[in-house]
N, C-alpha and C positions, 0 to 999 in steps of 0.2 A: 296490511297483513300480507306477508308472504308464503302462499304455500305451492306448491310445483304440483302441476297438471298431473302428475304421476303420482304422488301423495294424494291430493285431490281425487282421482278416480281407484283410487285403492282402497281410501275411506268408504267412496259412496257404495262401493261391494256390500258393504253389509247395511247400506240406508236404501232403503225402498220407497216409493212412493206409497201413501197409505197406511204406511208406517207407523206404529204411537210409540215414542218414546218420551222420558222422564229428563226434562234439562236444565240447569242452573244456567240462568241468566245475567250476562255479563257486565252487558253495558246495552246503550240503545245509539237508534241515532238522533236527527234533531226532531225529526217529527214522533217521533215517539214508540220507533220499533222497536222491540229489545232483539237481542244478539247474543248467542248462545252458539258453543261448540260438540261438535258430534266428529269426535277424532280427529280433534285439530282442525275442522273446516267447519268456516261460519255460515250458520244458519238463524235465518231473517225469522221473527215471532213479530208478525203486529199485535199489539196489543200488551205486553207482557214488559214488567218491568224491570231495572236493574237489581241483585239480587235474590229473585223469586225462582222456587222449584216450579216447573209447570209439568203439566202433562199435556204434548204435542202432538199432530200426523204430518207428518210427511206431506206436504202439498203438489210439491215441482222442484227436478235436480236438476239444473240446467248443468254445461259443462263446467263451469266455475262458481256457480253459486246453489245453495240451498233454500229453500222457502216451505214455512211451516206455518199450518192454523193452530191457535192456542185451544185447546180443550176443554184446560182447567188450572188453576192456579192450585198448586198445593198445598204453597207458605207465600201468600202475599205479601210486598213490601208492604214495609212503615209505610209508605209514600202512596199507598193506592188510598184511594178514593171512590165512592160510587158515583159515576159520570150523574150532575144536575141538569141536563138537556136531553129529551128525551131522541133530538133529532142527531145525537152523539154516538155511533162514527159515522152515521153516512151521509151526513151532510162533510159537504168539503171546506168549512171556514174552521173550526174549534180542529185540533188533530189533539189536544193533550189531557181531556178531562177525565180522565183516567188516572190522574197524579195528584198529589195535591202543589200547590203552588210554590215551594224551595224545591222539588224535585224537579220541577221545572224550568226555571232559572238556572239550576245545577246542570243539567242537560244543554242549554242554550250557554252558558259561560264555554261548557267543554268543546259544544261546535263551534264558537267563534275561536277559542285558542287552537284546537285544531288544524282549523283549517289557517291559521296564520303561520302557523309553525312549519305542519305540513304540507299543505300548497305553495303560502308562498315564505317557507324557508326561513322566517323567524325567528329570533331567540326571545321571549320575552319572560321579562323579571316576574311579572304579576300581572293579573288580569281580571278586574274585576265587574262587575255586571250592578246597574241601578235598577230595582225590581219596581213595579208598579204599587201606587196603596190600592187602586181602584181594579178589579179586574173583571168587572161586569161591569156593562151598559158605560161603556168608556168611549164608544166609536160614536165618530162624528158624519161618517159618510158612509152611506149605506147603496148599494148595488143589487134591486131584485132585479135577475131574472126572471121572464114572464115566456109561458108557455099553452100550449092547450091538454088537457090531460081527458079521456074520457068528456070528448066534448066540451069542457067547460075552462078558463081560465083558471091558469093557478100562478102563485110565483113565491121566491125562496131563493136558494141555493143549490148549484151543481151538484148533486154526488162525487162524491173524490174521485177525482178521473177521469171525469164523464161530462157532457152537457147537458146530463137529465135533471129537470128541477124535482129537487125535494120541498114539497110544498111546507110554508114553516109559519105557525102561527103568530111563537115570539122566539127571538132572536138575543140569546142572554148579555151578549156583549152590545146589544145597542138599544137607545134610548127607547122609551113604550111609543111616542108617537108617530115611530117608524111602524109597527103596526097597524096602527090605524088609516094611513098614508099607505101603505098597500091593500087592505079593507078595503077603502074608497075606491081606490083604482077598479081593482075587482070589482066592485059592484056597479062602477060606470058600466063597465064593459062589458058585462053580463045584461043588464039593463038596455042597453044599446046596440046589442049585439055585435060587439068588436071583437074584429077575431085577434089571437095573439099571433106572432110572429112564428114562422116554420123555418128554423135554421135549414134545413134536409132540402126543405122545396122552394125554399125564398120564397115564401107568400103568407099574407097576413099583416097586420098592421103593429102594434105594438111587443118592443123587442126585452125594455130595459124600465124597470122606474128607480130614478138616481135619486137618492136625497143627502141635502147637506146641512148638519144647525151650525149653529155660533155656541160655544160651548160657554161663552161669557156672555155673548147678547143674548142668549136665545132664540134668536131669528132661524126662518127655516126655507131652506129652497127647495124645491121637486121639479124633477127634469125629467122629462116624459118622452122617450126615446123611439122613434116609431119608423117602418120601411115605408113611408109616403112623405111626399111634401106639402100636403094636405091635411092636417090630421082633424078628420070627422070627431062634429060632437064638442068642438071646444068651450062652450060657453057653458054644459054643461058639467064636462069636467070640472071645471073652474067649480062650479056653486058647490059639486059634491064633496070637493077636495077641503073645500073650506067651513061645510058645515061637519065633516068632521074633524078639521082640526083647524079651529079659527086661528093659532098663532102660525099659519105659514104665511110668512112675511112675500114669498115672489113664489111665480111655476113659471115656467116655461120648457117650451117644443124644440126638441133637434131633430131634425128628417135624418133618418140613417137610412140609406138605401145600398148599400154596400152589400153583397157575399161575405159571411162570416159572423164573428161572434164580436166584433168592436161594438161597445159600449156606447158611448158617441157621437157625434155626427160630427161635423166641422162648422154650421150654425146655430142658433140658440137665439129662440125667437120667445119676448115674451107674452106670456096669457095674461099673467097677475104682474101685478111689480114692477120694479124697475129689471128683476135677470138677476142682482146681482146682493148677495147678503155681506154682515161686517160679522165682524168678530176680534177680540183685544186675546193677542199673545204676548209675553213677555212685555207687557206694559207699552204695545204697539198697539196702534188700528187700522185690523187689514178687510178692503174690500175682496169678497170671494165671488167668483164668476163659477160657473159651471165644471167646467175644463182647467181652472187651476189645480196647481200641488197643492198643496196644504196637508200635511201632518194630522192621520187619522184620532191622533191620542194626543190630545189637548195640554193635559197634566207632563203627561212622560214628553212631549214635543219641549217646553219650558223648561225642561230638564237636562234636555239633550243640546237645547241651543246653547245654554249656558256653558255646558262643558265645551261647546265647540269656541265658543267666545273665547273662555280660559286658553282652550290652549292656545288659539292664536296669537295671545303676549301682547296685547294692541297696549299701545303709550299713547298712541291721538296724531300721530306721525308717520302713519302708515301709510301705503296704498294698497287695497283690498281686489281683488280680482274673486267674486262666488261666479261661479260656473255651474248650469242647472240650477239656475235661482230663484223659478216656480213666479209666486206673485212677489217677492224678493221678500219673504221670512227674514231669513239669516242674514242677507245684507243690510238689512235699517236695522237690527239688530246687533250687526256689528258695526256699520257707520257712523253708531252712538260713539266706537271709541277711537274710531279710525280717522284722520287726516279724509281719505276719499275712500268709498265701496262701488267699485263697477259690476253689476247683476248680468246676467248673459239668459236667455232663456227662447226656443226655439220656438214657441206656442202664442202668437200674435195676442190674443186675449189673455194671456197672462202678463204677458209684458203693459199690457194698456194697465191692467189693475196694479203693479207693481208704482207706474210713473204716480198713478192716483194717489196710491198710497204711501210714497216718498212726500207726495206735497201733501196731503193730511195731516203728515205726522211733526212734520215741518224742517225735513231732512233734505238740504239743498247741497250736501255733501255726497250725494248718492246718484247715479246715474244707470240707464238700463238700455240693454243692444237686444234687438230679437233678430238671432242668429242662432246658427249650429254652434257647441262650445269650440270645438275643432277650431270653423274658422275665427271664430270671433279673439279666439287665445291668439291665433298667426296675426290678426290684425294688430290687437295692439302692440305684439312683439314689431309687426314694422314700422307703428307709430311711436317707437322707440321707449313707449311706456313699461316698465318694469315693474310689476307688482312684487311688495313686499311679502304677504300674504296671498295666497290663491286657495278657495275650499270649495271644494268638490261635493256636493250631493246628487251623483247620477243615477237613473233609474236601477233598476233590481240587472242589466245586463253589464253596468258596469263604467268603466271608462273608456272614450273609445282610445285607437291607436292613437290618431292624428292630433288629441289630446294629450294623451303621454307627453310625444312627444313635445308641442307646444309647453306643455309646463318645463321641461327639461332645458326648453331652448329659453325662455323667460328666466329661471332658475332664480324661483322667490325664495328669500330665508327659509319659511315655511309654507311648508303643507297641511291643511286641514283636511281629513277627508271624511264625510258621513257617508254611512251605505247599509242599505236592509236586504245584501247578501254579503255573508261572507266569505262565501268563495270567491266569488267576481273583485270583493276588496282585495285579499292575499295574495289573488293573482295581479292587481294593478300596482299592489303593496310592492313585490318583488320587482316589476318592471320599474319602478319609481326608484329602489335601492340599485338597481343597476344603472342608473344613469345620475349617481352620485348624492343621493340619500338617505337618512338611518332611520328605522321607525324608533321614536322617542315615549312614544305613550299610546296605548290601546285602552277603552274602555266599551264595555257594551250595556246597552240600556234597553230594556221590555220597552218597547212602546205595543207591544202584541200578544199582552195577556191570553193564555187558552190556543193561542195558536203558531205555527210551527217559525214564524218569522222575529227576527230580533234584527234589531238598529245596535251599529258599532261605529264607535266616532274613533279615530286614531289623528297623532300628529306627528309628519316627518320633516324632519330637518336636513341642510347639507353638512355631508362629515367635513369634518375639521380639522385634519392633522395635530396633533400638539408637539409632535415632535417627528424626529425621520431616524431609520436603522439601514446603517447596510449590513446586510449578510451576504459572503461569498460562503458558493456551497460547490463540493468538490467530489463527482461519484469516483467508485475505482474501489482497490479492493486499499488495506492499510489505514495507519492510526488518524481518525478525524475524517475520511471520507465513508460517502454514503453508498454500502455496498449496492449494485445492481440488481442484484437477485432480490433484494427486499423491496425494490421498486414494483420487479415481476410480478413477487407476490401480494401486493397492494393492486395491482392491474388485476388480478385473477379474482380479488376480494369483489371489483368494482363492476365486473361484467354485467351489460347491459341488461335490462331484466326483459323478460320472454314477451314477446310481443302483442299486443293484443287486439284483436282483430274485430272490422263491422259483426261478422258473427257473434263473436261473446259477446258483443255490448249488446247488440239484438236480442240475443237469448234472455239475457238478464232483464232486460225492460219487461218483454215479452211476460216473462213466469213472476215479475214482482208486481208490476203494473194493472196488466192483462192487455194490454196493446202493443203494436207492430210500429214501429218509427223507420222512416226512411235512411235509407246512406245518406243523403243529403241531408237531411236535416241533424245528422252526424257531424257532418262538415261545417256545416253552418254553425252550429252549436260550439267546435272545434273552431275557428275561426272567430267568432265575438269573444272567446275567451282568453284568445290571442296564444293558441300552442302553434307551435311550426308545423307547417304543412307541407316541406319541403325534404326535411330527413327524416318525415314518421316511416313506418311497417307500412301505412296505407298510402302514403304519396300519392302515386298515379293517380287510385282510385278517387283521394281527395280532391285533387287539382281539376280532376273533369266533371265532378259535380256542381250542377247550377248552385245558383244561391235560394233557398227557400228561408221561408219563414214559420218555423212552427211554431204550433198550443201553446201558451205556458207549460200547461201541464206536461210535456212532449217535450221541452227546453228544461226541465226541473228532472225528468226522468234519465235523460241525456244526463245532464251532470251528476244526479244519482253515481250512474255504471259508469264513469269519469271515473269519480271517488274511488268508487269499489276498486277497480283495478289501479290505483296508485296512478291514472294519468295526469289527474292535478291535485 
């Protein structure tokens, strides 16, 4: 949306902060805010959904944007719901239960066409979305945060926005005996008196408890994340974990001693088990280590590979190239149809579990590099290997440059690409059509019922000429040439649009959020997304900025006020 600063501060003359006013609601975005007009200038409602009267206040005018608390609904949609979670909105995993389940899907189709259109400049015919049957207690990996609250251990979820846990008893999208498995813990550690970890002061001992099942084997891992490389009490962790929940198959310890919020560690030492659990996807059998990818939604994962197989067009004569290929899912998946599948993956333990489970399954047509995809894609380009096929599932930031490029310089038939953003897709979507390929098919698929994330598999091919035209074209004034002046005024239609500066994107974070984000982390955020740094409004500014690394949350808000002002 385009409204000029001068429009924009003419409206807010008569919007005051504190303000109640009565508003029909438009549309939303993906996570679930609705979007409503007060004199042509949009104003943010969390909470409120596409066509409902609400009655709103005034929260914060920033220079460019509105933001409003919902009050009351006056004419609710069809589509509302009374949220079944009682830890729904302030826990930060569920953003949609507030809607019922096509409202939702409907919302997630429209950001994924969105932003393929509008970012990265798109035409597509049709676009359709594979909804979930199951949308509770579908996750297979679960992630507590572990804190001290009033002296005592708790653990849950973040608050949206924040790293304050919301302590949570159950957790509707994920299986019952993840509760019990945080129970236990708790009560080790209470028992024992283990402290939890203090992001603020870096001290205390346990930060993370990770769990994984096999949604076919039922096997179950827990990974006990702690700032020592000692971790006190282990034998009786062990007996507690196990009499409450005797089907966990392996536990094991990762020493995190790190600054910060990483989940993780980089070892994975076992208590119980061997470390490492199975589980059968798409009629495969894959070993799971701690630190592998693997696809949270089991069902909608089988759903998704499948499509990505389709489009690939395999005959048995292929050569495959998966890039980000986790413990290699999708490639012995696709190696079923393919000639050869080469897997790339930069995570030394996931690559040992990928070789395993090529020789499990009994797939001697499949090989795996653990490398950066970057270089690993330069490498085989100067081992003069040519993949037919190349499919891309890179993390939530996208694809890097030295990637682009690399598939450009290979220049496979096709492109397969899965990804669970998609902005970062659109935007890698349009650098892929600029170096001589068409997007041929879009689909998007729920793999994240309840919450604001949706998986989009798309596949691009190289254009084709079927034929060639010349056209001489001749300006000037007379019969059959193209006057000047109408050039002019095509130049004046086109004028570059108003510039928009670290300021407004600060402000906007600032009043939607409620936090403060760096220039640099501006830049940086500008830069993994791949916009130019060199003829923006902020050049200078950009170019003498370190490189940092924010929050997610702080990377998601960045892209937010991107959006908002039409940057990508």
């Amino acid at each position: 949306m385009n409204v000029s600063r001068e429009t924009f501060h003419a409206a807010m003359k008569e919007c005051k902060r504190g303000e109640t006013l009565q508003v029909t609601i438009e549309t939303a975005t993906a996570d679930g805010t609705g979007i409503a007009r007060v004199d042509g200038q949009v104003v943010f409602v969390p909470g409120a959904l596409p066509g409902e009267v609400c009655k709103i206040r005034i929260a914060h005018i920033g220079r460019s944007a509105v933001f409003a608390e919902l009050l009351r609904v006056e004419q609710p949609s069809a589509h509302r719901v009374e949220p079944d979670c009682p830890y729904f909105p302030r826990c930060g995993g569920c953003a949609l239960r507030h809607m019922d389940y096509a409202q939702e899907l409907k919302l997630k189709r429209a950001h994924v066409y969105n932003c393929l259109t509008r970012i990265g400049g798109q035409t597509l015919s049709s676009l359709s979305i594979t909804g979930a049957e199951q949308i509770d207690g579908y996750r297979n990996k679960v992630q507590f945060p572990v804190q001290e609250q009033n002296g005592k251990p708790v653990a849950g979820f973040f608050a949206e926005k924040t790293h304050t846990v919301i302590p949570v008893a159950h957790c509707r999208i994920q299986p019952d005996c993840a509760d019990r498995i945080r129970t236990a813990v708790l009560d080790w550690m209470r028992k024992y008196s283990i402290r939890a970890y203090d992001e603020a002061a870096h001290t205390g001992y346990i930060r993370h408890i990770y769990i994984r099942f096999g949604a076919e084997s039922g096997q179950i891992l827990v990974c006990i994340t702690a700032n020592t490389q000692q971790l006190p009490k282990k034998k009786q962790l062990v007996q507690t974990l196990l009499a409450a929940e005797p089907g966990i198959t392996t536990i094991v310890f990762s020493p995190n001693t790190k600054k910060g919020n990483t989940v993780l560690g980089t070892e994975f030492l076992p208590l119980y088990g061997s470390g490492t659990i199975t589980d059968t996807l798409c009629g495969l059998q894959f070993r799971l280590s701690a630190p592998a990818f693997y696809q949270v939604n089991h069902a909608q994962a089988e759903r998704l590979y499948e499509k990505a197989a389709a489009l690939a067009g395999l005959t048995g004569t292929e050569t495959v190239l998966d890039l980000y290929c986790g413990t290699g899912t999708i490639t012995l998946c696709i190696a079923r149809h393919a000639k050869k599948a080469v897997g790339v993956e930069i995570i030394p333990q996931a690559i040992e579990d990928a070789n395993y489970n090529a020789a499990q399954n009994g797939m001697d047509n499949a090989e795996f590099y653990c490398m950066d995809a970057g270089a690993a894609a330069k490498l085989l380009a100067e081992r003069g290997e040519k993949p037919d096929v190349i499919v891309v599932d890179p993390p939530r930031k996208g694809v890097s440059a030295d990637v682009i490029e690399a598939i450009a310089a290979m220049q496979p038939e096709r492109v397969v690409y899965v990804s669970c953003d998609p902005a970062t897709l659109a935007r890698d979507v349009k650098l892929l059509t600029q170096t001589g390929y068409t997007l041929r098919s879009a689909e998007a698929v729920d793999l994240f019922p309840r919450c604001a994330h949706v998986e989009t598999v798309v596949l691009l091919s190289h254009k084709k000429a079927d034929s060639y035209i010349h056209i001489d074209v001749e300006f000037g004034e007379g019969e059959g040439k193209i006057p000047v002046d109408s050039i002019a005024k095509r130049a004046e239609a086109y004028k570059p649009k108003e510039k928009v500066t670290y300021k407004m994107i600060k402000e906007y974070i600032e009043a939607k959020y409620g936090f403060k984000v760096h220039t640099a982390y501006i830049a940086e955020v500008k830069r993994d997304l791949g916009l130019p740094m060199y003829d923006a409004p902020n050049a200078v500014e950009e170019l003498k900025q370190p490189k940092k690394h924010p929050t997610p949350e702080k990377v998601e808000a960045i892209k937010d006020a991107l959006r908002y002002f039409a940057v990508i």
